[in-house]
VMD Tcl script that draws the C-alpha trace (Angstrom):
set ca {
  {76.70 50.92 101.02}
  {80.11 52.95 100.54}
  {82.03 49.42 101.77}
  {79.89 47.24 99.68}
  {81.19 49.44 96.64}
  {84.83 48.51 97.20}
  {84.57 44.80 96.78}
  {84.59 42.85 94.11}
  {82.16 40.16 93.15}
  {82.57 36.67 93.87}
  {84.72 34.89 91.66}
  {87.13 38.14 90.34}
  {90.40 39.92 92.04}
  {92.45 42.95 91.56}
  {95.79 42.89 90.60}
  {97.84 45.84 91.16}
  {101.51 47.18 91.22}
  {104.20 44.44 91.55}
  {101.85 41.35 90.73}
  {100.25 42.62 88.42}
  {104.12 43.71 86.57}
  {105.15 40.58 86.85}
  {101.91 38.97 85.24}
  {102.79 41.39 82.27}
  {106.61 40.12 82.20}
  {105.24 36.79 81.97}
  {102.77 37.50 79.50}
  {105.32 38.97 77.54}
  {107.52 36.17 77.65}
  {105.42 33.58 76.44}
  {104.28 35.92 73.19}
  {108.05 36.18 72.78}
  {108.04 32.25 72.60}
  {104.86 32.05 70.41}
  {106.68 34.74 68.35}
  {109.79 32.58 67.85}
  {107.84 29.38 66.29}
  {106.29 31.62 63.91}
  {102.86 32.55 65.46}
  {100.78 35.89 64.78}
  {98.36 37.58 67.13}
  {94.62 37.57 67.13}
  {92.03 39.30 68.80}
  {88.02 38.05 69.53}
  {85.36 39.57 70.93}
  {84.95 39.25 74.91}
  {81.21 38.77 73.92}
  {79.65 36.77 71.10}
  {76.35 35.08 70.15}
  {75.77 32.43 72.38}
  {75.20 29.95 69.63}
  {79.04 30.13 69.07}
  {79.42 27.91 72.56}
  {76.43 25.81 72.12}
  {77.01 22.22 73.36}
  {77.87 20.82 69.71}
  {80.97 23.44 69.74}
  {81.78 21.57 72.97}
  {82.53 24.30 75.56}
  {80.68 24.36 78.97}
  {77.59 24.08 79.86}
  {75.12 26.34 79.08}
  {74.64 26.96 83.37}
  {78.47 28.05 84.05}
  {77.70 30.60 80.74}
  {77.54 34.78 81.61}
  {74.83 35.09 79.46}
  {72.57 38.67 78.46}
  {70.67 39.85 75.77}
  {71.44 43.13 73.46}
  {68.93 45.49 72.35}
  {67.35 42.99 69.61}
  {66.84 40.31 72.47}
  {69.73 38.35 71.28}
  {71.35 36.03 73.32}
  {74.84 36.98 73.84}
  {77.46 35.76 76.32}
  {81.04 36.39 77.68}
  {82.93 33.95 76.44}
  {83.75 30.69 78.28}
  {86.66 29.46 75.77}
  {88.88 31.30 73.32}
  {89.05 28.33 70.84}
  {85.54 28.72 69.17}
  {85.96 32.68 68.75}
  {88.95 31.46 66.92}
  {87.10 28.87 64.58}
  {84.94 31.15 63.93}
  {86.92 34.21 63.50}
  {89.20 31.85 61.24}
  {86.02 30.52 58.94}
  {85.23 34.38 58.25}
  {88.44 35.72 57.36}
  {90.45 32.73 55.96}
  {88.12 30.70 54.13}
  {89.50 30.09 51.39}
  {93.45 29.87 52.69}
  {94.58 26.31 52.36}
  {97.99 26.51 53.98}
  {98.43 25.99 57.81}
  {97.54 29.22 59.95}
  {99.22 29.89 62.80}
  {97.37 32.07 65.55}
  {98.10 32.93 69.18}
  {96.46 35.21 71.65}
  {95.94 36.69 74.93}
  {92.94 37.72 76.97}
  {90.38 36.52 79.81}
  {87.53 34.53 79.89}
  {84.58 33.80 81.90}
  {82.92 30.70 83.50}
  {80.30 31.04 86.76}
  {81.80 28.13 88.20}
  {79.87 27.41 91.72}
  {80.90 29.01 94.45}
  {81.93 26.00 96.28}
  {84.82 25.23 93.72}
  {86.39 27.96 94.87}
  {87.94 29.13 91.48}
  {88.18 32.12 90.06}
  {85.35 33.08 87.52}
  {87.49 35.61 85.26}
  {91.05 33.58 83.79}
  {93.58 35.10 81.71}
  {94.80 32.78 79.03}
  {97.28 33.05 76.54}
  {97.82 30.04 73.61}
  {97.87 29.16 69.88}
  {96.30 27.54 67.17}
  {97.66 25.70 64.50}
  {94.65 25.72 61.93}
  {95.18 23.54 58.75}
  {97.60 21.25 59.58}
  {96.77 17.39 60.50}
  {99.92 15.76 61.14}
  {101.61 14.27 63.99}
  {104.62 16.90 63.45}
  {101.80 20.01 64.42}
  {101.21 17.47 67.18}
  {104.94 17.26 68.41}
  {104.70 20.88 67.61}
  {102.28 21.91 69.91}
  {104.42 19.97 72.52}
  {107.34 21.62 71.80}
  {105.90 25.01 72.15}
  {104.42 24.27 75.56}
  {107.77 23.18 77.07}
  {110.06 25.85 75.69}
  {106.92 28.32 76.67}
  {107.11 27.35 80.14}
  {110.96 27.17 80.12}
  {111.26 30.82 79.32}
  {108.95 31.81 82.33}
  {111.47 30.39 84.41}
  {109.78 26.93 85.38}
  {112.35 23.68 85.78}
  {110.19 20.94 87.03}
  {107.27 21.02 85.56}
  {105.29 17.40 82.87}
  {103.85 17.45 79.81}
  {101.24 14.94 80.13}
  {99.52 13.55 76.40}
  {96.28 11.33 76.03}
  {94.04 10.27 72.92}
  {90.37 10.68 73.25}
  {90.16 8.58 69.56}
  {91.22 5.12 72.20}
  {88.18 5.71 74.18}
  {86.30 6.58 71.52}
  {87.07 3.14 69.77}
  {85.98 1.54 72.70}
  {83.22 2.83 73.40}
  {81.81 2.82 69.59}
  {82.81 -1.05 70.26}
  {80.45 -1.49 73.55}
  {77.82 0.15 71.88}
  {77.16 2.75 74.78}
  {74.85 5.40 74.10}
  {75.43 9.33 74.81}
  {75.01 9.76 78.71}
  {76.69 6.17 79.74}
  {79.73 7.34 77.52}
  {79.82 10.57 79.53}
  {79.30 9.38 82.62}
  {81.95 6.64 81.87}
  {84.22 9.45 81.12}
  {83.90 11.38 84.24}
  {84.73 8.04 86.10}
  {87.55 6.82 84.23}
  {89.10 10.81 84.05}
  {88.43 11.01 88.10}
  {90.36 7.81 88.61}
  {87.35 6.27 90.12}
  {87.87 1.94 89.76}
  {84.52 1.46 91.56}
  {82.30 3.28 89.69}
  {83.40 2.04 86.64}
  {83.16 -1.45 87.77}
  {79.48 -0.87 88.92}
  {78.68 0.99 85.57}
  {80.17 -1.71 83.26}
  {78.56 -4.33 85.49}
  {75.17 -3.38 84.03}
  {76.35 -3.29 79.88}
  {76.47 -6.15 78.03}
  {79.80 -6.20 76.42}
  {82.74 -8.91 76.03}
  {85.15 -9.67 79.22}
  {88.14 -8.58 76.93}
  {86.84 -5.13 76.43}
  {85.55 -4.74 79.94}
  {88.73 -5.50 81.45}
  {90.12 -2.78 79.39}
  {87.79 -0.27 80.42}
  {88.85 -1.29 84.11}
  {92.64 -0.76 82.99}
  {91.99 2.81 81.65}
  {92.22 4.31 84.80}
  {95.98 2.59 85.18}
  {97.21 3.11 81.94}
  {99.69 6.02 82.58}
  {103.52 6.62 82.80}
  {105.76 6.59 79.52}
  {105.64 5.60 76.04}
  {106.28 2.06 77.07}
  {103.35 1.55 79.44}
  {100.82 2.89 76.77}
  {102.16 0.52 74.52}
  {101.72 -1.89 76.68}
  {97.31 -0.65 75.55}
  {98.20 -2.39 72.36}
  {98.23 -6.14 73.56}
  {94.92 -5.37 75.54}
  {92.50 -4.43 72.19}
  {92.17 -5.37 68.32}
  {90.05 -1.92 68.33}
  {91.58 -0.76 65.10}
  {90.85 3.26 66.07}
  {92.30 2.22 69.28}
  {95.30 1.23 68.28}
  {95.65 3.94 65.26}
  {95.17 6.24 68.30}
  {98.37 4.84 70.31}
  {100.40 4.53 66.91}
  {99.85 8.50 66.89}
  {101.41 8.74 70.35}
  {104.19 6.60 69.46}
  {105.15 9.07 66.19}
  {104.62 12.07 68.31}
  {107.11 10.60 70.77}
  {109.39 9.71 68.12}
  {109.10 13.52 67.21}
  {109.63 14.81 70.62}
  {112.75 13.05 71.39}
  {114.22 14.64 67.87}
  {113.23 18.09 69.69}
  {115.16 16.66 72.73}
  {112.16 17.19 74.57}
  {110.97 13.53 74.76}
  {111.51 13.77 79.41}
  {109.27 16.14 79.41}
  {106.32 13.64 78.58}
  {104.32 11.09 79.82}
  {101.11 9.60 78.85}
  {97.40 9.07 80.39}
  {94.72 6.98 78.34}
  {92.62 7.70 80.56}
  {92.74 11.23 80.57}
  {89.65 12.39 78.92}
  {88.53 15.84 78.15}
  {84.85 17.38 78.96}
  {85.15 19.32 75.60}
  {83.67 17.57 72.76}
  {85.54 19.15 69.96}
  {88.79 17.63 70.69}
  {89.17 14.50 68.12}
  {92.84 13.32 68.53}
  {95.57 13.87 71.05}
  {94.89 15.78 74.08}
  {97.33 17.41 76.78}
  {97.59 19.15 80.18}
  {101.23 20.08 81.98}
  {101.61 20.17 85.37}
  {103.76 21.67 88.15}
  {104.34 21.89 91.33}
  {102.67 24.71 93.92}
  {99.17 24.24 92.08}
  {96.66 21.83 92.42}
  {95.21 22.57 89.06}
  {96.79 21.93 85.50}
  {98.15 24.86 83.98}
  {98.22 24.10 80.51}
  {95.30 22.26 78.35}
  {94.62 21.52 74.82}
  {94.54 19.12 72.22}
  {93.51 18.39 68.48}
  {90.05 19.39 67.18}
  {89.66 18.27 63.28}
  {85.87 18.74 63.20}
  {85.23 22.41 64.93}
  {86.07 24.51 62.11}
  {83.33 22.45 60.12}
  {80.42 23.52 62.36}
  {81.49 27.17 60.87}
  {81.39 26.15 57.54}
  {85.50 25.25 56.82}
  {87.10 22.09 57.18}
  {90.46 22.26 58.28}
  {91.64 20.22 60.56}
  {93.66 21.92 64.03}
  {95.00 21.73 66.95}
  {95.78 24.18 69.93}
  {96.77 25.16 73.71}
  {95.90 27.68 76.59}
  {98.34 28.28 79.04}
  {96.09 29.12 82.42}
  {98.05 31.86 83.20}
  {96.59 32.95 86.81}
  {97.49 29.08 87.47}
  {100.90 29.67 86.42}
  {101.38 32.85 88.30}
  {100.39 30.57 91.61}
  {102.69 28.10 90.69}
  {105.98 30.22 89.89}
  {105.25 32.28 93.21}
  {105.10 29.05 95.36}
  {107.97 27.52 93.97}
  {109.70 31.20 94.88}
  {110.88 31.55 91.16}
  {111.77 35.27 91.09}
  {110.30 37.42 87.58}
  {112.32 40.22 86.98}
  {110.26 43.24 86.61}
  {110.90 46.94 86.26}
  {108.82 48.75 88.14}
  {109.60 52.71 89.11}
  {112.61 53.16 91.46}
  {112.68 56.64 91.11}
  {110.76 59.53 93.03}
  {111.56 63.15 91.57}
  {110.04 65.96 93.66}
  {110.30 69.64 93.03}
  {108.69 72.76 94.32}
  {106.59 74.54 92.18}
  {109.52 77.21 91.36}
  {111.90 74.55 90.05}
  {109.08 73.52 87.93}
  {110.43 74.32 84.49}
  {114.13 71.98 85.54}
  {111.82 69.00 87.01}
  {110.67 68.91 84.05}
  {113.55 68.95 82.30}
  {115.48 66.16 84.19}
  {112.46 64.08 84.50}
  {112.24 63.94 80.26}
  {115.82 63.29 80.25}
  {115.86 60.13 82.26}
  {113.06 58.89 80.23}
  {114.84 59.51 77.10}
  {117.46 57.51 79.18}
  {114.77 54.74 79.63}
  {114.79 55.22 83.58}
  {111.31 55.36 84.53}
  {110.94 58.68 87.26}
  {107.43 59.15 89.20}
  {107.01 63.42 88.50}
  {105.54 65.33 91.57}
  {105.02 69.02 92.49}
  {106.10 69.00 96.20}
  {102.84 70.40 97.90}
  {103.61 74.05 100.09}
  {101.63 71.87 103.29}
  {103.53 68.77 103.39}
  {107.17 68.35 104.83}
  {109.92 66.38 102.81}
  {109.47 63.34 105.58}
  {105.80 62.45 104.11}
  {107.35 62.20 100.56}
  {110.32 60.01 102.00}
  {107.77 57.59 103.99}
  {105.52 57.77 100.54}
  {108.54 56.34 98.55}
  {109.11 53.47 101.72}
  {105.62 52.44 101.78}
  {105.46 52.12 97.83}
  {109.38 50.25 97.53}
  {110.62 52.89 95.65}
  {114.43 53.54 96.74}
  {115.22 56.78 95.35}
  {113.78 60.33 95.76}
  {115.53 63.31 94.10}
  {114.04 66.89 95.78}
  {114.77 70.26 93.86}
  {114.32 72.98 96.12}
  {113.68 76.24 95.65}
  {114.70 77.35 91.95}
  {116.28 73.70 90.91}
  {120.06 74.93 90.70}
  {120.72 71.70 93.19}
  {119.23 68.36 93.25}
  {118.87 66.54 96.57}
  {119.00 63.11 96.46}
  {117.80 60.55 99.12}
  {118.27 56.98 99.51}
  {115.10 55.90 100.88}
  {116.14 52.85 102.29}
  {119.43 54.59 104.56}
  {118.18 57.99 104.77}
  {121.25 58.54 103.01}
  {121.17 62.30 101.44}
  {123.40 63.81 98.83}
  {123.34 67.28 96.99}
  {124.83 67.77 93.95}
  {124.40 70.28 90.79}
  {121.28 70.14 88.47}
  {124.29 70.63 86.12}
  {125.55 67.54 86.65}
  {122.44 65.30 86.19}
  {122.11 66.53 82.93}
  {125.29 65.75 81.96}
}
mol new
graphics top color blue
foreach p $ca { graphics top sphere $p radius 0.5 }
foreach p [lrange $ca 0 end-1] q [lrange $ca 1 end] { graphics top cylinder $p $q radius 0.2 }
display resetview
């Protein structure tokens, strides 16, 4: 029983010492970034009504929910997705604002994926949202942010790559497919899979044209040029709106100077419903899972009672972490370095010192040297933890010993001359 109280469930980790400082430096960074374009913290709850992640809010299903009930037998869950707490957060507070909004945040959420996907169940994500603001500039916007974002965490290689679920949409409202052949469709073109869409579309009645183009989804990817290439294949006028979005977005990007950062998928195609325009994901190396998603979702803030159209990101941070420890980028940290160790009669100048290297900004770990342990387990304490130096103050503190835990190097000096 004692061993089965050390583990964690399924699905959730620990993160301690210099992992878990180096999450927080990266953390940091990005708010820096989010800072810089102009963006303002919020915090949701971890927990809210369940209704807030029904299906029609277009998060996942109601299965991979944490769900529980409070003392008045409502339904409550952890949340699955930041962006509705936002919507809905935004709808109470700002209803009335008509100028653009511009939010970010940072904090975990919770999906019971099955165990066999082998992902983690608890994510930290950090992102924005741009409420109020339809144009193709928040688009580029959002673009921009992701790249210098993931530029300041020290990622080089790394593609932003931009879809538009409005071109499926078109062509689908076209065929005249109802609800579960659309989604099924959906699933087949985002997995990439020719066959199955062949054998679905064999059994719908539409026109060759637009059946051939439902067999091209799959292919068309690559740069601005190759979705453009989309616009020869349909007369779908929400199609082709759709690509003339991408087109002013890229237009945008290269004014950024950001425009090799991006390629395009039409047939990437989000399982979240509330995204009505462009969509993105960026990728990198060392992960085999995206590590930034988002995309433009006019309609959500309606289903809480404001329209204003919007459009936001995540950032998958645990994803990130992976990636930037696989491609062996290095996150400077600064974690304690220091041990200071005193015996209980040099109390009063341990003290002392240790307050003035913190008023220094040198972190110092503080111990009272116990009367049954020799010097040697404090030494091998500081090894086993990576901390290089320890500074002992025998007896009354008039000298400070200082040891280089990584020589054994020792060297007394004055307490007098630490304090300057």
């Amino acid at each position: 029983m004692n061993n089965r109280l050390l583990h964690t469930p399924e699905g959730v980790r620990d993160i301690y010492a210099e992992e878990c400082a180096k999450k927080l430096t990266v953390q940091e960074q990005i708010q820096k970034v989010f800072h810089l374009y102009g963006y303002q913290n919020i915090e949701t709850p971890t927990f809210e009504f369940f209704d807030i992640f029904n299906k029609e809010r277009g998060s996942v299903s109601d299965r991979e929910m944490y769900k529980f009930f409070d003392r008045n037998n409502d339904t409550l869950v952890l949340r699955p997705d930041i962006t509705p707490s936002i919507a809905r957060c935004v709808a109470k507070y700002f209803m009335d604002e008509t100028m653009p909004l511009r939010l970010c945040y940072l904090g975990s959420t919770y999906i019971n994926n099955t165990s066999y996907q082998g992902r983690l169940k608890e994510t930290t994500q950090t992102g924005v949202e741009l409420i109020g603001d339809d144009t193709s500039d928040a688009d580029a916007e959002m673009i921009a942010l992701v790249i210098d974002t993931l530029k300041s965490t020290g990622l080089k290689e790394f593609q932003v790559e931009l879809g538009q679920v409005e071109f499926y949409r078109g062509l689908v409202e076209e065929a005249g497919l109802d609800e579960e052949s659309q989604e099924h469709l959906r699933e087949l073109i985002e997995n990439k899979n020719y066959f199955g869409v062949e054998e679905l579309l064999t059994e719908k009645t539409m026109s060759p044209e637009l059946k051939q183009l439902f067999l091209k989804l799959p292919e068309l990817f690559g740069d601005i040029e190759q979705i453009r290439l989309a616009k020869s294949m349909t007369g779908n006028p929400r199609a082709l709106k759709a690509i003339d979005r991408l087109e002013r977005v890229q237009e945008i990007l290269d004014g950024y100077g950001l425009g090799d950062y991006v390629s395009y998928d039409l047939g990437m195609l989000s399982k979240y419903s509330y995204y009505t325009g462009i969509i993105f994901k960026a990728y990198t190396y060392g992960t085999g899972e995206y590590i930034v998603t988002g995309g433009r979702y006019d309609k959500l803030l309606e289903q809480f009672g404001k329209n204003s159209p919007s459009i936001g990101f995540a950032i998958l941070v645990d994803q990130l972490m992976l990636a930037l420890s696989r491609q062996k980028i290095e996150t400077e940290t600064t974690m304690v370095n220091t041990i200071l160790l005193y015996d209980r009669s040099a109390r009063l100048a341990g003290i002392h010192l240790a307050s003035h290297f913190r008023e220094n900004q040198m972190s110092v770990m503080q111990i009272r040297k116990r009367s049954s342990e020799e010097l040697a387990a404090y030494l091998e304490y500081a090894r086993r933890h990576h901390i290089r130096n320890l500074l002992y103050l025998p007896e009354d503190g008039a000298q400070v010993v200082a040891y280089n835990t990584e020589t054994g190097c020792a060297d007394t000096m004055n307490y007098s001359d630490y304090i300057g």
